[in-house]
C-alpha positions, 0 to 999 in steps of 0.5 A, spaced: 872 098 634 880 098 632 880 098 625 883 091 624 877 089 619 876 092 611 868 090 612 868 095 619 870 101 615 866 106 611 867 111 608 866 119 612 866 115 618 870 119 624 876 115 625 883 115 629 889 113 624 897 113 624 901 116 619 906 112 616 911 118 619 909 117 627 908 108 628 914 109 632 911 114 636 904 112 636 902 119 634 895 119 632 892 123 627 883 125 627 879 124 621 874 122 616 875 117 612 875 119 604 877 112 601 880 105 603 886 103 600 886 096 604 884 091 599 884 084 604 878 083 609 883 084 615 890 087 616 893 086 622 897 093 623 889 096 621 886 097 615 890 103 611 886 109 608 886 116 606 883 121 610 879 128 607 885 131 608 888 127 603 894 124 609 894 116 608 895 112 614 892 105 617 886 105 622 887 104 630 880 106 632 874 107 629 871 113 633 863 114 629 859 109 625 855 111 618 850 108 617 848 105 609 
């Protein structure tokens, strides 16, 4: 999955973002999920979050599901 849909992303997923420094570059950056900062459903440029390590980027690929 890539990201671009809110109901996809749950948090403590694996997941591969851009950090707003590296969208030139497409530079991606491995994480887990620790909150969803999007708040509309989709978002074309992928749904941003922030990650355990507290950096915030928008979502490219959504590398493990969690279950409910």
């Amino acid at each position: 999955m890539d990201g671009r849909k809110r109901s996809d992303v749950r948090v403590g997923q694996l997941v591969n973002i851009v950090l707003k420094e590296h969208q030139r570059t497409g530079e991606l950056t491995e994480g887990v999920v620790k909150d969803i900062l999007t708040n509309s459903g989709t978002h074309p440029h992928g749904i941003k979050i922030r990650l355990e390590t507290g950096e915030v980027g928008r979502i490219k690929e959504i590398l493990e599901n969690v279950e409910d």
